[in-house]
N, CA, C and O atoms as a GROMACS GRO file, in nm:
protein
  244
    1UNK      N    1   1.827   2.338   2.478
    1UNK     CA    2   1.750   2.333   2.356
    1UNK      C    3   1.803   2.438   2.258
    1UNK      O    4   1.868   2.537   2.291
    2UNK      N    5   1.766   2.404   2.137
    2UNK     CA    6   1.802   2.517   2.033
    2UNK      C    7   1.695   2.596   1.956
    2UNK      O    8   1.583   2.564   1.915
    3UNK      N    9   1.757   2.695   1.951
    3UNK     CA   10   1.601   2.830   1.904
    3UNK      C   11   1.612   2.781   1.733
    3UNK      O   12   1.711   2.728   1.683
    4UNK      N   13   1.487   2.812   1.666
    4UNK     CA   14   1.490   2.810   1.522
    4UNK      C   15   1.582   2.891   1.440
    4UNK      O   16   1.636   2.988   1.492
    5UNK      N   17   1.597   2.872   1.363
    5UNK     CA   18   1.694   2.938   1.305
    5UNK      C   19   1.855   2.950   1.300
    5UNK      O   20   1.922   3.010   1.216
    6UNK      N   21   1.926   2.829   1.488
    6UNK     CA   22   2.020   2.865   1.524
    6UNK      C   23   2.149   2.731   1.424
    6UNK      O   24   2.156   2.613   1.390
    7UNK      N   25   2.212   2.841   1.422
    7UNK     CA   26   2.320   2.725   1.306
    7UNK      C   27   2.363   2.607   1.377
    7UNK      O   28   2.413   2.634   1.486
    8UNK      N   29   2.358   2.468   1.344
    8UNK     CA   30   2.416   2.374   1.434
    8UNK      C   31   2.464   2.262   1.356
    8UNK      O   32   2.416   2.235   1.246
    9UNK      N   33   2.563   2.192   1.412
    9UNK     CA   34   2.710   2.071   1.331
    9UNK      C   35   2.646   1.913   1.412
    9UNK      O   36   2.636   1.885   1.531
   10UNK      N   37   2.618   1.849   1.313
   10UNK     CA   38   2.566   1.679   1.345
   10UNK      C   39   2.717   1.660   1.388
   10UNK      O   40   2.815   1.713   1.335
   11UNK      N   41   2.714   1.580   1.486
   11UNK     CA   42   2.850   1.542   1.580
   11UNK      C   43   2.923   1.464   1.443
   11UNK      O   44   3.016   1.502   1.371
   12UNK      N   45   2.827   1.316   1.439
   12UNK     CA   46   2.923   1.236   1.358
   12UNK      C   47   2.950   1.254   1.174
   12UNK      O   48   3.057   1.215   1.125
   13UNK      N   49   2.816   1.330   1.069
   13UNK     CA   50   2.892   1.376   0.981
   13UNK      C   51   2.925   1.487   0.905
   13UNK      O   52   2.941   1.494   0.783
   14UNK      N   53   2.938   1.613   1.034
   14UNK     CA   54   3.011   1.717   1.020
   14UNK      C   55   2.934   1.777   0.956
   14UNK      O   56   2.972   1.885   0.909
   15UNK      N   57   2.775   1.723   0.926
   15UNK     CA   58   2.725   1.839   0.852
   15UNK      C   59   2.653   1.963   0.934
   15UNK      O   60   2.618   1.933   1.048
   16UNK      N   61   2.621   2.121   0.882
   16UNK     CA   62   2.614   2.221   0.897
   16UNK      C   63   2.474   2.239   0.875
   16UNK      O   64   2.428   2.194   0.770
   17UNK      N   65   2.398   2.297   0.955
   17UNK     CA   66   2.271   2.350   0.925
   17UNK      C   67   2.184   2.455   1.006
   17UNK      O   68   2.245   2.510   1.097
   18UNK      N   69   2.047   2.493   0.987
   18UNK     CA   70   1.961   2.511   1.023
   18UNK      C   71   1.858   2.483   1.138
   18UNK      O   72   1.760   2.420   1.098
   19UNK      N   73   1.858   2.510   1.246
   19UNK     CA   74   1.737   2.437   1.291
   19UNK      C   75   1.575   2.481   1.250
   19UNK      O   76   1.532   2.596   1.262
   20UNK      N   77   1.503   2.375   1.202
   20UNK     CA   78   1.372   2.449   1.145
   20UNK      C   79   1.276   2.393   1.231
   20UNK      O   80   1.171   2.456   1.239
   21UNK      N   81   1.288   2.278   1.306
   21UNK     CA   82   1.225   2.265   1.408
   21UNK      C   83   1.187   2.154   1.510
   21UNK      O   84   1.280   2.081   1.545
   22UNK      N   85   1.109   2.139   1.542
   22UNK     CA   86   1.164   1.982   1.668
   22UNK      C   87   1.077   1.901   1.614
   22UNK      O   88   0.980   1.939   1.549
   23UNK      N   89   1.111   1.754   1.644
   23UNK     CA   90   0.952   1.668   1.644
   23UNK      C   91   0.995   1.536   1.744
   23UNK      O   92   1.075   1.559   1.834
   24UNK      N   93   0.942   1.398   1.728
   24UNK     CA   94   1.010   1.295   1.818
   24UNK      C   95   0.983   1.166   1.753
   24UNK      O   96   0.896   1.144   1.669
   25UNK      N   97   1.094   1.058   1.815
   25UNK     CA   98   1.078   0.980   1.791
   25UNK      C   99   1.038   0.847   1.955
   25UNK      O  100   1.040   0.864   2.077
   26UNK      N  101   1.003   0.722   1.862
   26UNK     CA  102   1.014   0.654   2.029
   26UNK      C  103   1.101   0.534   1.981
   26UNK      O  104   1.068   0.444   1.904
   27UNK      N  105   1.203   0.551   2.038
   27UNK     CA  106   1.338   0.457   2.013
   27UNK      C  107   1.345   0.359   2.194
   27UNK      O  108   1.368   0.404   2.306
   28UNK      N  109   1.319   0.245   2.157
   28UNK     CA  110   1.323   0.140   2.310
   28UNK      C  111   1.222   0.165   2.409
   28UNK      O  112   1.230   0.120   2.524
   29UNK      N  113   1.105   0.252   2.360
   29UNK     CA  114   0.952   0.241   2.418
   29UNK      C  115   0.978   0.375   2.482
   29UNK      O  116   0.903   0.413   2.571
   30UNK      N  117   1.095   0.460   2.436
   30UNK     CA  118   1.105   0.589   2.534
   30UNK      C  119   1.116   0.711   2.395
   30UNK      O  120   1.155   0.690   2.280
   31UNK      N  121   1.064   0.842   2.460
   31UNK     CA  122   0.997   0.936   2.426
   31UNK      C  123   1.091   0.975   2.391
   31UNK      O  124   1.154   0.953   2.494
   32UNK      N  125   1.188   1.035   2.302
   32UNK     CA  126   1.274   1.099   2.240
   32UNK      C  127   1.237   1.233   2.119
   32UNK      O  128   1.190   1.211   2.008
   33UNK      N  129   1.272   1.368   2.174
   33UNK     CA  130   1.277   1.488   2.133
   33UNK      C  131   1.400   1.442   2.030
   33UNK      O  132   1.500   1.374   2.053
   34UNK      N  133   1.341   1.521   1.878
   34UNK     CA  134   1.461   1.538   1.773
   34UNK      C  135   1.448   1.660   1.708
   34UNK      O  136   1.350   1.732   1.725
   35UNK      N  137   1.528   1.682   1.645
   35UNK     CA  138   1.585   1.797   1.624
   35UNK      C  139   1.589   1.801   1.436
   35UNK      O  140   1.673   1.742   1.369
   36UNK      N  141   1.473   1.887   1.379
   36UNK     CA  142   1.461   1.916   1.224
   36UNK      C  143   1.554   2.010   1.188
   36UNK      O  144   1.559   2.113   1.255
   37UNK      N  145   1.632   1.995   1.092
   37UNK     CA  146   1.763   2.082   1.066
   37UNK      C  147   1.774   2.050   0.925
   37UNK      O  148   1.804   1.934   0.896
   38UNK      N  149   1.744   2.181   0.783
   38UNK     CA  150   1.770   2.188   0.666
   38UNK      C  151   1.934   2.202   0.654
   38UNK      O  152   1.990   2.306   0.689
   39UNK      N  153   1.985   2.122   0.617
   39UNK     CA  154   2.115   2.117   0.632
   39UNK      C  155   2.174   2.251   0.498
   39UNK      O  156   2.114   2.268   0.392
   40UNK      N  157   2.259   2.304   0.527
   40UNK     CA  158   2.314   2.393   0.422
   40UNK      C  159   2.470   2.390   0.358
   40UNK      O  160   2.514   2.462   0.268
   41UNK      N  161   2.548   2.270   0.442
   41UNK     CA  162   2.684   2.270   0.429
   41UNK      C  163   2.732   2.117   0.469
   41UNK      O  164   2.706   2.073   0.581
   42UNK      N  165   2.809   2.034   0.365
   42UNK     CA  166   2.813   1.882   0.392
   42UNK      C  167   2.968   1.892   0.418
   42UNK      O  168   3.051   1.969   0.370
   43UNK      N  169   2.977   1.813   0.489
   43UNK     CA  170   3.128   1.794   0.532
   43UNK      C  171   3.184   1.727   0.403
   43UNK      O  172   3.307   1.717   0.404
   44UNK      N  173   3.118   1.680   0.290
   44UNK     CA  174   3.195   1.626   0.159
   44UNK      C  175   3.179   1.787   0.054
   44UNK      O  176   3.174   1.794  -0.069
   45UNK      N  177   3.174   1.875   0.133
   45UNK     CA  178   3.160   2.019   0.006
   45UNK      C  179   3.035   2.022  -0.104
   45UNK      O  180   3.000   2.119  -0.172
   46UNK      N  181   2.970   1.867  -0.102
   46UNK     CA  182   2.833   1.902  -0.155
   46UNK      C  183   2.777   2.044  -0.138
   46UNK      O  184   2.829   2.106  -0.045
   47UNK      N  185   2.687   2.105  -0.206
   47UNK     CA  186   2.586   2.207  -0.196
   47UNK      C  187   2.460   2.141  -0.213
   47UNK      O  188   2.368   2.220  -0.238
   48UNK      N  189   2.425   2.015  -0.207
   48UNK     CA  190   2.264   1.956  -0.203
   48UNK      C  191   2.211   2.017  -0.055
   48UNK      O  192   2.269   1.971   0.043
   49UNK      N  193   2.103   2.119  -0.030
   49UNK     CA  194   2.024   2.102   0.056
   49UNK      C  195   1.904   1.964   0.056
   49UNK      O  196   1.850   1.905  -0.037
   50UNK      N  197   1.893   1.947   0.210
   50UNK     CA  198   1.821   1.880   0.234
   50UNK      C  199   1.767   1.895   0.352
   50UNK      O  200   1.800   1.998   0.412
   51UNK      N  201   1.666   1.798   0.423
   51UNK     CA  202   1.646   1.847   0.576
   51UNK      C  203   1.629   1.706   0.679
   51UNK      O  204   1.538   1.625   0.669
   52UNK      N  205   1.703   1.703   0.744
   52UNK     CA  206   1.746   1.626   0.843
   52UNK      C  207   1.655   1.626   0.986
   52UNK      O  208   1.607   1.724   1.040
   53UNK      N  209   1.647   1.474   1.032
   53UNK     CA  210   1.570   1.445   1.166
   53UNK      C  211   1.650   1.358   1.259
   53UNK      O  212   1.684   1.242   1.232
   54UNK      N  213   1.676   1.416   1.358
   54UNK     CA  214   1.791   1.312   1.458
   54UNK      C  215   1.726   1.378   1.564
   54UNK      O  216   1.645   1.470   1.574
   55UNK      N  217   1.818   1.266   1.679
   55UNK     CA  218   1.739   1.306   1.822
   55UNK      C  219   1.879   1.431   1.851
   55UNK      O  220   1.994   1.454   1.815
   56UNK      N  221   1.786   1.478   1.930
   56UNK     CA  222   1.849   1.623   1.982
   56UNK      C  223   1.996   1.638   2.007
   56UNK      O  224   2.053   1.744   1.980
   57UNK      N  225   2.067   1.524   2.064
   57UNK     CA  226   2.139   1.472   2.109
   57UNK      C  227   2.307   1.469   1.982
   57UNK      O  228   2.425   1.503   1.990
   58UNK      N  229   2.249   1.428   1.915
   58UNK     CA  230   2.318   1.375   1.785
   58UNK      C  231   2.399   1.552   1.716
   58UNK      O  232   2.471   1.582   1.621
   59UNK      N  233   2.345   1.616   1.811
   59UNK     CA  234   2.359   1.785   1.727
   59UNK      C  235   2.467   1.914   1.838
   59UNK      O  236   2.457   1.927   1.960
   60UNK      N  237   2.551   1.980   1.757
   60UNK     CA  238   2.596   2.081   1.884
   60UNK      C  239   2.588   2.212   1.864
   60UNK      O  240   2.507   2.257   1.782
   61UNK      N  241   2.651   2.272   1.916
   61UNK     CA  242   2.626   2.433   1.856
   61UNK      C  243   2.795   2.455   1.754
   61UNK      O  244   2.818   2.559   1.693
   0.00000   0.00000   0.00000
């Protein structure tokens, strides 16, 4: 798991962020932990913050 605050890279589009905090989804009738992350850095050099929800999975250090 990841602590708040800890910087972390979405596998597939390289973006950079925040973790601000967990919540879930239910994807195929199963319980899935995701992962809230204000993103701060886009793999296209954007500077738009925003804040992002994926399952836990989708994220690395």
């Amino acid at each position: 798991m990841y602590t708040i605050d800890e910087r972390v890279k979405h596998q597939e589009t390289g973006n950079i962020g925040k973790v601000i905090g967990y919540g879930h989804q239910i994807l195929n009738n199963v319980y899935t932990v995701t992962l809230k992350v204000i993103v701060v850095e886009t793999a296209n050099s954007s500077k738009r913050l925003f804040v992002l929800e994926d399952i836990l999975s989708a994220w690395s250090h």
